[in-house]
C-alpha positions in Angstrom: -15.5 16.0 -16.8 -13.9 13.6 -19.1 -11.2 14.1 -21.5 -10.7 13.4 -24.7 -10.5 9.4 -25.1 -8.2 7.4 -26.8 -9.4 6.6 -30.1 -7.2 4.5 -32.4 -3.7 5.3 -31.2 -0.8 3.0 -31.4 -0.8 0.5 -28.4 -4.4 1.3 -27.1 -5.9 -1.5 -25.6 -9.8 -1.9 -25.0 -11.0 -4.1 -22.1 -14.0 -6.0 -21.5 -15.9 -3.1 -19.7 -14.7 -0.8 -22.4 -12.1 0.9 -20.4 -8.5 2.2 -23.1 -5.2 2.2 -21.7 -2.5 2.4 -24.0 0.8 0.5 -23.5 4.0 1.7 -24.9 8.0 0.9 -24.4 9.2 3.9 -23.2 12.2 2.9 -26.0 10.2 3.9 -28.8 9.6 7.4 -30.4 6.8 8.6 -28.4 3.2 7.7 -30.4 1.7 10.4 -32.9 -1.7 11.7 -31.6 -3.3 12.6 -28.1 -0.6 12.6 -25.3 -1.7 10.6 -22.2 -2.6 12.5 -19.3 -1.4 10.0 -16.6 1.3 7.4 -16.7 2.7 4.4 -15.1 6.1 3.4 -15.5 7.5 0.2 -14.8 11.1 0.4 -14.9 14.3 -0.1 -12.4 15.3 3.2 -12.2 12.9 6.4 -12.5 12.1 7.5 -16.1 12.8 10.9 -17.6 10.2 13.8 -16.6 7.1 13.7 -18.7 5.1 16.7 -19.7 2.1 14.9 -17.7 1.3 13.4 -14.2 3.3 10.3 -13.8 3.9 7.2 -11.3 6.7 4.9 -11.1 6.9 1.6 -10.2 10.7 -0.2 -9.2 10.2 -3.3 -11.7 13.3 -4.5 -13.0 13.4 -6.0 -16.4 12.1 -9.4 -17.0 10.7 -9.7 -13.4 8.1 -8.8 -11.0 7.4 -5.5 -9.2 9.8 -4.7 -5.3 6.6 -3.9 -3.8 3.6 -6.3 -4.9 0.8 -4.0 -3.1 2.5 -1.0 -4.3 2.1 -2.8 -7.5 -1.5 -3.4 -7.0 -2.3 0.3 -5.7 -0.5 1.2 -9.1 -2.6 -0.9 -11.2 -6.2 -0.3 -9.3 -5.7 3.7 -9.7 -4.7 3.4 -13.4 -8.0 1.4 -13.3 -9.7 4.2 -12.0 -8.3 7.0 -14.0 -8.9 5.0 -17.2 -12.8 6.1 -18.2 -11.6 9.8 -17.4 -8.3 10.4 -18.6 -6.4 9.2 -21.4 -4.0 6.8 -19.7 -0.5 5.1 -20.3 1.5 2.1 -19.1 4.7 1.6 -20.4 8.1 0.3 -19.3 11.7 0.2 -21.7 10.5 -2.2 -23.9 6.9 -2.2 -23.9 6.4 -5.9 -23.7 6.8 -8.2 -20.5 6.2 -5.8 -17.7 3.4 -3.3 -19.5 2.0 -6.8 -20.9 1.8 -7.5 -17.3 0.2 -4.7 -15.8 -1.9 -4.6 -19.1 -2.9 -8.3 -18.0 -3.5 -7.1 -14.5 -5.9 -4.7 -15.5 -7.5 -7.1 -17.8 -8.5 -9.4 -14.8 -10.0 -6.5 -13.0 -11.6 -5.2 -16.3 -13.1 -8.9 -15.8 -11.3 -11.0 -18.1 -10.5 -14.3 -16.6 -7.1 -14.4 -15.0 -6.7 -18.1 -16.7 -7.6 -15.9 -20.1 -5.7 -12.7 -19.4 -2.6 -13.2 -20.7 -4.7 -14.6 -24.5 -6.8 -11.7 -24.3 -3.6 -8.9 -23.7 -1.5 -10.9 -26.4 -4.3 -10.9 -28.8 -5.3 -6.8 -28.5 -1.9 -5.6 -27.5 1.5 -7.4 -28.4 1.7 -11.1 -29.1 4.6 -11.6 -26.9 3.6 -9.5 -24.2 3.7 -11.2 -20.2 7.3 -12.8 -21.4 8.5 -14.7 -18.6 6.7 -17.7 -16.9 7.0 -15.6 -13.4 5.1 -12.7 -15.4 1.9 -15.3 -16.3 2.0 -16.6 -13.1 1.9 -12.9 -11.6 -1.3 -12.3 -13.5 -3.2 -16.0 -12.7 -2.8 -15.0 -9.0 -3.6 -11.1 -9.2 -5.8 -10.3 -6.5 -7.8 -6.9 -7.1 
């Protein structure tokens, strides 16, 4: 049975087949409202225990992910979680590598991968997928 959706939270993004996901930087105070039920973490070293389910992902800062198909498994099951539970990316900052995955998810969501980037930047952070790596990551994300 499904949960509780987002609804207008801070960071929630909505993708082309309706699917939320909110993106956060782990930095910042933790959003007022409904708590996520699942996150993904994308950060160098493991985050601090969360009161809900949680996966990391080894992505270093500015960069791309140590394991690409561990990256991919990541991103496909947040995918799949997304219409049932209320679900979180976020890494320190909350830009380049959740504007990443955000991106990612985007493309399988089935924004163009040319578009993904525009269409994250434009619902989520305007400087979100920072480095040229990052853009490049999302262009040749394979689902």
């Amino acid at each position: 049975m499904p949960s509780t959706p987002w609804t207008d939270e801070s960071g929630v993004i909505v993708f082309a087949d309706g699917r939320k996901v909110r993106g956060r930087g782990l930095s910042d105070p933790l959003p007022a409202g409904l708590k996520p039920e699942f996150g993904l973490y994308l950060t160098a070293k493991p985050p601090m225990p969360m009161s809900w389910e949680t996966r990391w992902l080894r992505w270093p800062d500015f960069w791309l992910p140590r394991d690409p198909d561990e990256a991919t498994a990541a991103i496909n099951d947040v995918f799949d979680r997304a219409p049932h539970q209320r679900v979180e990316v976020a890494c320190s900052g909350g830009t380049g590598r959740t504007g990443t995955a955000l991106a990612c998810l985007a493309v399988i969501a089935g924004t163009g991968s040319d578009e993904a980037v525009a269409f994250v930047r434009d619902r989520y952070r305007p400087g979100a997928v920072e480095t040229p790596w990052q853009r490049r990551y999302v262009r040749r994300f394979l689902v």
